[in-house]
N, C-alpha and C positions, 0 to 999 in steps of 0.2 A: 083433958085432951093433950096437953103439953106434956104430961106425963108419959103419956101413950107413946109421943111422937121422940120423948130422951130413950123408953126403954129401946122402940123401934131404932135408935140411930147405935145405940150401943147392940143391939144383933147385929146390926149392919158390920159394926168394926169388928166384933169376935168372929164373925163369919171370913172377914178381909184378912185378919190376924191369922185363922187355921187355915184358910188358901195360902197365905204365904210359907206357913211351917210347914203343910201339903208343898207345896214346888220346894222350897230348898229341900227335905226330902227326898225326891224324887232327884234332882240334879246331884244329893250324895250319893244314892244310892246308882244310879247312871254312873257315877265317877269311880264309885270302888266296884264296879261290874267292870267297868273299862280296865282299870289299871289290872284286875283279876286275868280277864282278858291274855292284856298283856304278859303277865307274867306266865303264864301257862305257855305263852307262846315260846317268849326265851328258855322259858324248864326245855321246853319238846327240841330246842336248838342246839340246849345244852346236851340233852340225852342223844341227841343224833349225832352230835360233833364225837362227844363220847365214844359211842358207836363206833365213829368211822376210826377212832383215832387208838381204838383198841383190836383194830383189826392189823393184820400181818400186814406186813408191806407187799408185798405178792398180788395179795387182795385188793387195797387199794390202790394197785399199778393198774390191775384187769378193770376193778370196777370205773376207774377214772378215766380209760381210753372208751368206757362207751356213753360219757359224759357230753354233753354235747352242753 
């Protein structure tokens, strides 16, 4: 019976031990989705600054008076 009850408590911890490797996991994988995220964000900043900053001065005179 006491046998029973060691094997039982050692499922108990390897079960506690892969929920925890399961959550950090998941809060990595959250964390490089996030930071992903972000950098996409700054790329599409960078390509639009780009954008604007490779156009004629002409252009960007017209396009910034309808700026609000």
């Amino acid at each position: 019976m006491a046998r029973l009850e060691q094997q039982e408590a050692e499922a108990d911890a390897a079960e506690s031990a892969a929920l925890d490797a399961l959550m950090a996991a998941r809060a990595k994988k959250d964390r490089l989705r996030k930071q992903r995220k972000q950098l996409k964000r700054r790329e599409q900043e960078w390509v639009d600054e780009s954008a604007y900053l490779s156009t004629s001065e002409p252009a960007r005179s017209a396009r910034s008076a309808w700026t609000f």
